[in-house]
C-alpha beads as a LAMMPS data file, in Angstrom:
LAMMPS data file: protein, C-alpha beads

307 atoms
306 bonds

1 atom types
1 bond types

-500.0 500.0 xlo xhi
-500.0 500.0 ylo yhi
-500.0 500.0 zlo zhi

Masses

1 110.0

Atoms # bond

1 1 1 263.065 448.830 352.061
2 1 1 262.484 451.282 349.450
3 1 1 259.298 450.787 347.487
4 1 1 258.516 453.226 344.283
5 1 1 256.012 452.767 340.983
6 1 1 257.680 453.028 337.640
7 1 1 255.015 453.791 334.800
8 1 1 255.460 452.236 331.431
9 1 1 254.479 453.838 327.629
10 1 1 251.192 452.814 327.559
11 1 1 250.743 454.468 331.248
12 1 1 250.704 451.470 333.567
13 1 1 252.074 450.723 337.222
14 1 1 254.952 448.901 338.263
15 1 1 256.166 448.750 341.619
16 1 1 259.539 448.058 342.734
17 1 1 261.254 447.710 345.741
18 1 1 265.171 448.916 344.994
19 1 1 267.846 448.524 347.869
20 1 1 271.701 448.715 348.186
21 1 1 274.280 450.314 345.899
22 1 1 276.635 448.994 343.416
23 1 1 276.217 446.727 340.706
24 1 1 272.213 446.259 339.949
25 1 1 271.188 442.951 340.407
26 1 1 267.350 442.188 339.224
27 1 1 265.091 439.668 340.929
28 1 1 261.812 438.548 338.961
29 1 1 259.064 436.318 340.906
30 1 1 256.986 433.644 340.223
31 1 1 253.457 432.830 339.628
32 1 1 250.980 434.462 342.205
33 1 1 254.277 436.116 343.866
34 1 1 255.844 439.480 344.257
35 1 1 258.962 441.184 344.948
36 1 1 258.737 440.448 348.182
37 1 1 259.246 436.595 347.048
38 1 1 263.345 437.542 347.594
39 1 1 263.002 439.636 351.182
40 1 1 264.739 436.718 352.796
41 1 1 267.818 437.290 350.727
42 1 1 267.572 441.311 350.623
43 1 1 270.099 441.359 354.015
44 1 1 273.282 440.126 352.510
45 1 1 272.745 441.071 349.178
46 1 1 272.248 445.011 350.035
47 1 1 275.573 444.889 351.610
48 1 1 276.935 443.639 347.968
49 1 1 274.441 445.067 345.575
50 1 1 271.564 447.295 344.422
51 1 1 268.862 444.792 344.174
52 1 1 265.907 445.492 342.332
53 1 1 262.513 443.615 342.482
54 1 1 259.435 444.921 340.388
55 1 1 255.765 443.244 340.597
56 1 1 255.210 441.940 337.663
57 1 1 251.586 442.543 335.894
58 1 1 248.581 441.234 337.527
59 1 1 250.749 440.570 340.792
60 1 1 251.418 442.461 344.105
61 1 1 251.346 446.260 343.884
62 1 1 251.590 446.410 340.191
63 1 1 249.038 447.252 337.577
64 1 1 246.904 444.674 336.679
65 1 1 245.539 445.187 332.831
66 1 1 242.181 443.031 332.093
67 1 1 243.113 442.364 328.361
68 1 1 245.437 439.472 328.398
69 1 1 247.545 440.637 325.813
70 1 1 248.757 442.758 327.684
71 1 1 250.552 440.628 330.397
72 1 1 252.768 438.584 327.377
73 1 1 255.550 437.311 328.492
74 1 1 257.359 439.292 325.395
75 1 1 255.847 442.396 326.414
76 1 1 256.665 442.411 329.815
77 1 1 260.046 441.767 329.081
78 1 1 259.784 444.957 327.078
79 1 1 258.677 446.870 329.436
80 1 1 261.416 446.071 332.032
81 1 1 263.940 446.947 329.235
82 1 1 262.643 450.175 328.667
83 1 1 261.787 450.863 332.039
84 1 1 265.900 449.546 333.381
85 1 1 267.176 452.370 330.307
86 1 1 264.864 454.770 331.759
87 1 1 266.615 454.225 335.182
88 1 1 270.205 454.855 333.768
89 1 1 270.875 451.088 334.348
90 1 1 273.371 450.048 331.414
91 1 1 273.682 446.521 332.511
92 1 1 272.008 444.136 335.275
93 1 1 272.512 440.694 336.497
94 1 1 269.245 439.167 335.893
95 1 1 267.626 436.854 338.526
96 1 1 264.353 434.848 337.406
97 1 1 262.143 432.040 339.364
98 1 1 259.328 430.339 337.172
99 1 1 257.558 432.494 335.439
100 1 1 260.081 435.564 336.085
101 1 1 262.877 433.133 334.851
102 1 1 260.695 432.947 331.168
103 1 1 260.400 436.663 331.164
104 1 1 264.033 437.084 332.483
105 1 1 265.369 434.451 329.100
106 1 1 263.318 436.779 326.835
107 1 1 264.441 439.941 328.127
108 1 1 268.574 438.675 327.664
109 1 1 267.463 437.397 324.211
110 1 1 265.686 440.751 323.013
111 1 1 267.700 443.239 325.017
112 1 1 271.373 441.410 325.343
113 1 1 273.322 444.543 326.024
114 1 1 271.444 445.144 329.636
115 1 1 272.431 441.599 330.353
116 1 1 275.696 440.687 332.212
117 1 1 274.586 437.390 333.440
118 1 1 271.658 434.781 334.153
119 1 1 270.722 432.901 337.060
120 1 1 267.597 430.728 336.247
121 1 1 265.372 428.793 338.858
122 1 1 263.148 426.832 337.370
123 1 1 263.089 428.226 333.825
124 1 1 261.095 427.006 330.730
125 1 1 261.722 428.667 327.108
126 1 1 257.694 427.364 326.665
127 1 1 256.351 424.864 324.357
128 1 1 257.758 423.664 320.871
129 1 1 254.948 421.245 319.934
130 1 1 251.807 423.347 319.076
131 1 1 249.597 420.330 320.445
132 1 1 250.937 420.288 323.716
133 1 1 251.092 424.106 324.049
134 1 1 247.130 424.465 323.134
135 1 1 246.896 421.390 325.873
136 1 1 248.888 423.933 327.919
137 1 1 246.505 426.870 327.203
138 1 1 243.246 425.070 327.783
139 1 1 244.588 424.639 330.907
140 1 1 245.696 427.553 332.179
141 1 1 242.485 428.752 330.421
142 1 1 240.476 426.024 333.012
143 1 1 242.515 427.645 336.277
144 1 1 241.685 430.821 335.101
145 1 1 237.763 430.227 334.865
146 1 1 238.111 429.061 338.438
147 1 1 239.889 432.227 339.911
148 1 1 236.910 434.138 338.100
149 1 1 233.769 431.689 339.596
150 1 1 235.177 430.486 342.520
151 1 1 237.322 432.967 343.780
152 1 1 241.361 432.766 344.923
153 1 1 240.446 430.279 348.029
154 1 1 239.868 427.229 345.685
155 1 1 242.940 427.996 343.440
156 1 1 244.513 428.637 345.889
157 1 1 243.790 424.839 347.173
158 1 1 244.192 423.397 344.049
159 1 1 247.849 425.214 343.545
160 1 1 249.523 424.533 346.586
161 1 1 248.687 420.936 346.127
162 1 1 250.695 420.765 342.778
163 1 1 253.205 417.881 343.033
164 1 1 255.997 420.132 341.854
165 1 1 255.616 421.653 345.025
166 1 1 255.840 418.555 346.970
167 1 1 258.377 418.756 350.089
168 1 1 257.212 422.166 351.212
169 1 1 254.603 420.381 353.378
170 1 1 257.253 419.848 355.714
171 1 1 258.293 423.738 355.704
172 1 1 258.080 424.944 359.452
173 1 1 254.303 425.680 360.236
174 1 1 254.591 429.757 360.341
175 1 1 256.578 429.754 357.402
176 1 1 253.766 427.547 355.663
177 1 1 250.650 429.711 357.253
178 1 1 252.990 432.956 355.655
179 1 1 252.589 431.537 352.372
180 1 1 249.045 430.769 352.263
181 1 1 248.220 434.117 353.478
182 1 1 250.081 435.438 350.504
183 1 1 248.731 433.632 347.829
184 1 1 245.009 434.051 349.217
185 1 1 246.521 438.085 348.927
186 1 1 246.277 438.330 345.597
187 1 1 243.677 439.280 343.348
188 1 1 241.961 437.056 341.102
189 1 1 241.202 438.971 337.884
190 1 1 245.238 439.951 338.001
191 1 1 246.375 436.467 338.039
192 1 1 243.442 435.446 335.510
193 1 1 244.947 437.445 333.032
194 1 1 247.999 436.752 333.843
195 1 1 247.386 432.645 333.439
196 1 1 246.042 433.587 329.809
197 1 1 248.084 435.683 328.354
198 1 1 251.364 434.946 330.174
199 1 1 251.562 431.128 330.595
200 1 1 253.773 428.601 328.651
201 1 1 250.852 427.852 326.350
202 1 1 250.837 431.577 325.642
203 1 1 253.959 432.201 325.149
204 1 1 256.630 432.500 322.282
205 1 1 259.097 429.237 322.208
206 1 1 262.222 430.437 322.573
207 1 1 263.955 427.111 322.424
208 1 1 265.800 427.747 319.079
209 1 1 267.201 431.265 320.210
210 1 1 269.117 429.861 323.426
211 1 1 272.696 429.536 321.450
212 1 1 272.462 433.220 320.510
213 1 1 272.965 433.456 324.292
214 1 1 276.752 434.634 325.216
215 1 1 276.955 435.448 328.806
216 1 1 277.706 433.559 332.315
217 1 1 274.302 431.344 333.410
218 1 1 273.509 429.516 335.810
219 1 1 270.446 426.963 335.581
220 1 1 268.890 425.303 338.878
221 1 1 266.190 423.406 339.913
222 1 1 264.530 420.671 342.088
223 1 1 264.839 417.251 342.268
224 1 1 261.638 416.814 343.149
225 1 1 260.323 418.272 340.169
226 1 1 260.745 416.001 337.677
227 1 1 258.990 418.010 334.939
228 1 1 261.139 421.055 336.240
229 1 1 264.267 419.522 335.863
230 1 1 263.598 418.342 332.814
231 1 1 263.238 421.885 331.335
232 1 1 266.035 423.144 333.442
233 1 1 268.294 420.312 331.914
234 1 1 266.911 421.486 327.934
235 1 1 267.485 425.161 328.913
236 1 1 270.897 424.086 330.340
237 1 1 271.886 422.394 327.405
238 1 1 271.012 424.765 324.500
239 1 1 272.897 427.752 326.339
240 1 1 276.480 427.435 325.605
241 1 1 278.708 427.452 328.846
242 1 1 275.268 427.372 330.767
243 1 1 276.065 425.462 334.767
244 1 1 272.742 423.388 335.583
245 1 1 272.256 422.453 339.073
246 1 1 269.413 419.796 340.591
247 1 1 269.439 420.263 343.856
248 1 1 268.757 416.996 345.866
249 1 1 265.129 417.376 348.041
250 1 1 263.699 420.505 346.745
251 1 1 260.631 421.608 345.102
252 1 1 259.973 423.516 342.330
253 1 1 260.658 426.581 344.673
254 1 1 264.633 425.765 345.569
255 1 1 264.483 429.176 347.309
256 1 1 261.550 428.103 349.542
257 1 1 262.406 424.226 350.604
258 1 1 266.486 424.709 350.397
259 1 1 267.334 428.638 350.695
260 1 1 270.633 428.415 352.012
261 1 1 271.340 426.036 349.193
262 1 1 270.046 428.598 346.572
263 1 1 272.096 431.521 348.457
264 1 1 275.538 429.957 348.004
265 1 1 274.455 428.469 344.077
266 1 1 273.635 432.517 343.643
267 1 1 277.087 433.708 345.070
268 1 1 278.815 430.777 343.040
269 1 1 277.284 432.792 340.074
270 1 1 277.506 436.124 340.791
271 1 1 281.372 435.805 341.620
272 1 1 282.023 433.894 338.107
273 1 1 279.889 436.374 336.552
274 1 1 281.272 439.608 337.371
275 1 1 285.277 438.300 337.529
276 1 1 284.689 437.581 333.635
277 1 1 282.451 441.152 333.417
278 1 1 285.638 442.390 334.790
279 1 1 288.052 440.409 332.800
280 1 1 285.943 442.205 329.976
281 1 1 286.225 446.043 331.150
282 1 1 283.049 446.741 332.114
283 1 1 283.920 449.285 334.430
284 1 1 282.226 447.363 337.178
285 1 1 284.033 446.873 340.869
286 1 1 284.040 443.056 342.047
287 1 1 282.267 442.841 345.737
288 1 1 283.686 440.390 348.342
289 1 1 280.726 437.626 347.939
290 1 1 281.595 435.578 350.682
291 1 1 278.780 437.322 352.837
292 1 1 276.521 436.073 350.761
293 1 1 277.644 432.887 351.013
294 1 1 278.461 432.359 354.204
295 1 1 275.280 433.827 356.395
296 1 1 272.367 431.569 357.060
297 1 1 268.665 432.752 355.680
298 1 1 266.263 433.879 358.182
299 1 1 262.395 434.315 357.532
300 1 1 261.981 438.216 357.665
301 1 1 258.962 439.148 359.496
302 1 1 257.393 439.732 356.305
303 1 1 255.194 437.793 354.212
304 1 1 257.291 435.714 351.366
305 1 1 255.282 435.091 348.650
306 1 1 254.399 431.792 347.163
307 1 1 255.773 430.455 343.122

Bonds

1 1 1 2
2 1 2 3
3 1 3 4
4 1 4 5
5 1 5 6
6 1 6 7
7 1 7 8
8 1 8 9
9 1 9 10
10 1 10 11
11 1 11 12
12 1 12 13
13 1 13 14
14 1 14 15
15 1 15 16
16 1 16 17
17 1 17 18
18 1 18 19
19 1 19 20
20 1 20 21
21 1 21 22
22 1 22 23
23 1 23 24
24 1 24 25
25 1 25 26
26 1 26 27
27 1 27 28
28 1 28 29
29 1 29 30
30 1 30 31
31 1 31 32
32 1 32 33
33 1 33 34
34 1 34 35
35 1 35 36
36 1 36 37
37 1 37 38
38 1 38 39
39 1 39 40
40 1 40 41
41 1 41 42
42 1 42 43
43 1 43 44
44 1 44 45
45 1 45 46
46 1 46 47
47 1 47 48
48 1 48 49
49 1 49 50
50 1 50 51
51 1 51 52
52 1 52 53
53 1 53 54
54 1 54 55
55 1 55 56
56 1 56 57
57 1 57 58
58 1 58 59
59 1 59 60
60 1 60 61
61 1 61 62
62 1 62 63
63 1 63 64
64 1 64 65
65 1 65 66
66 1 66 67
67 1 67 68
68 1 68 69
69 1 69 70
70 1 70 71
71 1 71 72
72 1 72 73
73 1 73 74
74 1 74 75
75 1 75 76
76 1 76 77
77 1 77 78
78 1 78 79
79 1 79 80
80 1 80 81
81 1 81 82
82 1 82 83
83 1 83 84
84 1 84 85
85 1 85 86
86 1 86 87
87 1 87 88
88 1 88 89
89 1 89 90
90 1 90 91
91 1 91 92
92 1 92 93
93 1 93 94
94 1 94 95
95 1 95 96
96 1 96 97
97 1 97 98
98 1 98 99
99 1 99 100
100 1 100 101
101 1 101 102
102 1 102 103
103 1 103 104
104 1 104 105
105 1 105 106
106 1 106 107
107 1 107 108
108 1 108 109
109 1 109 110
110 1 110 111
111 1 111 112
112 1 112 113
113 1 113 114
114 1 114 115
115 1 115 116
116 1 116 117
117 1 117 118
118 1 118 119
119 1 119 120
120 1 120 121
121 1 121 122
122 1 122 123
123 1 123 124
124 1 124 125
125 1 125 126
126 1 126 127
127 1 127 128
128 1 128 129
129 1 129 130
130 1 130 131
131 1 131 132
132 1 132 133
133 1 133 134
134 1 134 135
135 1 135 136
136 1 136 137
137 1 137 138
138 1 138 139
139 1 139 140
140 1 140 141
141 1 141 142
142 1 142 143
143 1 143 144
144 1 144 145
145 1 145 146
146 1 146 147
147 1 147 148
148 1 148 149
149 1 149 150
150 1 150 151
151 1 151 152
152 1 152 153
153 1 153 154
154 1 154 155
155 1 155 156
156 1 156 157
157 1 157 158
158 1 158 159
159 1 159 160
160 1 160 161
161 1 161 162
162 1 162 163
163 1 163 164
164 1 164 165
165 1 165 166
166 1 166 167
167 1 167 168
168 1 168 169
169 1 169 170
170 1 170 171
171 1 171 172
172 1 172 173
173 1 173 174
174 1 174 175
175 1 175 176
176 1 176 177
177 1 177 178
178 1 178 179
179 1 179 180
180 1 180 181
181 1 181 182
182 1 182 183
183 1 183 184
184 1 184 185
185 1 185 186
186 1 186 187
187 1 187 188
188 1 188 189
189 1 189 190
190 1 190 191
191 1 191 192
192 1 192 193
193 1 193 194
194 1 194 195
195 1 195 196
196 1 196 197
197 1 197 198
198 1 198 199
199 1 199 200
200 1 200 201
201 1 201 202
202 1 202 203
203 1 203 204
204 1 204 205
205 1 205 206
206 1 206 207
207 1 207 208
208 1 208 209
209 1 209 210
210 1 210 211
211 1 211 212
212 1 212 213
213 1 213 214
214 1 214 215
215 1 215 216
216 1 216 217
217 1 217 218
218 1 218 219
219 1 219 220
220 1 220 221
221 1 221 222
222 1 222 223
223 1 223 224
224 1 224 225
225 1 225 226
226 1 226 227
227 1 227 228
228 1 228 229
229 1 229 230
230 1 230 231
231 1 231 232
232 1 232 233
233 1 233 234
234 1 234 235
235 1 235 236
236 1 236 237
237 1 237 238
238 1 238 239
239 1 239 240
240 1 240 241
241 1 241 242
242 1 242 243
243 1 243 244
244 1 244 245
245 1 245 246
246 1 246 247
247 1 247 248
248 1 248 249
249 1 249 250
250 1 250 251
251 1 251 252
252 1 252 253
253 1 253 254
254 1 254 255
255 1 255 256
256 1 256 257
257 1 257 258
258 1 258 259
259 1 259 260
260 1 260 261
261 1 261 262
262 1 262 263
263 1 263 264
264 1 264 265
265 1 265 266
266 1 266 267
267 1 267 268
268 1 268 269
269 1 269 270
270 1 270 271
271 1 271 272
272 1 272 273
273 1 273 274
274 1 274 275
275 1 275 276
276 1 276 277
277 1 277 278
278 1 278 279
279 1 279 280
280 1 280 281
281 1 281 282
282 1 282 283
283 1 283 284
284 1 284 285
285 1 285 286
286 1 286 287
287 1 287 288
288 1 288 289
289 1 289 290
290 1 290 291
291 1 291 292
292 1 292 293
293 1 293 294
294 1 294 295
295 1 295 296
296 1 296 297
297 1 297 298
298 1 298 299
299 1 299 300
300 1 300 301
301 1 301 302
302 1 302 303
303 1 303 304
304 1 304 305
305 1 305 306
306 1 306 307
């Protein structure tokens, strides 16, 4: 794997891992994740792709600003935009879990022309009520006071045992013991700020944009996570064309509890999404997918990272 920092305008770190050749595929991760959230899936997508997967702020190798402000969700999308033009990168298909799929629906709303198609897991566009995002605020504002007294072994407790991550429990014991050891790797003051200035109580809604959306997506997320699939299924609806998926038994984290499931829902989409980028002339050669969706995910030897 080839691992490199970027530096944005205001002088900050990003690392990214960038693999393969052909057309650029972009992979954002979750909460209290990192690039190396996607290594499981980095084998057969090299062989089809250049896949790109930055740190976001406050996470993995990445810079990890103490003002809040600074980790926006609408800011970090920014930042990728400029940083993607910097790289010669015209167009992408976009790839977001969680919090990377909020960041990765602001960047295709704000920067549409880098954009060739969205796969989703797990997305929110935030909070329309104001009530219920201060709620959501306060409480992201509560997790964050605990990272900063207590340290990342308590919230690190208190977020595995979210019931939108129910199932994963059952996840073979080294794969489990990987993913504790990567969420007790991170570093509390990043994900702090993160929490507060990057959460769905912080961010913009972006509920009434989603029809401006023209592109191939593709919306998926796990049955059991009720609240989960109940944004998926708004985000679904408000995109015109937009494919939802609920996939039967898995978490929040389809990629985690059912990754073999979530490799053949991402080849679905990336061969519907670059046979109508084709149909459209965008000078872009069609790979043979069917590697991708034919060859079983193994756990790399390295650590995945948790949502």
């Amino acid at each position: 794997m080839t691992a490199r920092d970027l530096t944005t305008a205001d002088g900050l770190r990003i690392r990214l891992r960038d693999d393969g050749r052909g057309a650029e595929l972009i992979l954002l991760h979750g909460f209290a994740g990192s690039g190396a959230e996607w290594d499981p899936f980095l084998p057969a997508l090299v062989r089809l792709t250049r896949v790109l997967r930055p740190d976001l702020l406050g996470h993995g190798g990445s810079a990890r600003p103490a003002d809040p402000a600074r980790h926006a969700v609408e800011r970090q999308a920014a930042d990728l935009a400029a940083l993607l033009r910097a790289e010669g990168i015209a167009s992408l298909h976009l790839v977001g879990y969680s919090f990377g799929a909020r960041i990765a629906l602001r960047l295709a709303l704000d920067a549409p022309e880098l954009v060739r198609s969205l796969f989703l897991e797990s997305p929110s566009a935030g909070i329309a009520d104001p009530a219920a995002r201060a709620e959501r605020r306060a409480a992201d504002a509560a997790l964050a006071e605990l990272l900063e007294r207590e340290g990342i072994g308590p919230f690190a407790d208190r977020w595995e045992a979210l019931p939108i991550f129910a199932g994963e429990d059952a996840l073979p014991p080294e794969e489990r013991d990987r993913r504790r050891a990567a969420l007790r790797a991170n570093d509390p003051a990043g994900l702090a700020a993160s929490l507060r200035g990057a959460g769905q109580g912080a961010m913009e809604p972006l509920h009434d944009r989603l029809g401006t959306l023209a592109l191939p997506v593709t919306v998926l997320a796990g049955e059991r996570d009720p609240t989960g699939t109940d944004r998926a299924r708004i985000v679904a609806a408000a995109i015109p064309g937009a494919r939802l998926v609920i996939v039967p038994g898995a978490s929040h984290a389809v990629h985690r509890t059912d990754p073999d499931r979530f490799r053949r829902e991402l080849a679905t989409h990336l061969v519907h999404a670059m046979e109508v980028c084709s149909a459209d002339s965008c000078a872009v050669r069609v790979p043979d997918l069917r590697p991708l969706a034919a060859d079983p995910v193994t756990t790399p030897a390295s650590t995945r990272s948790p949502a």
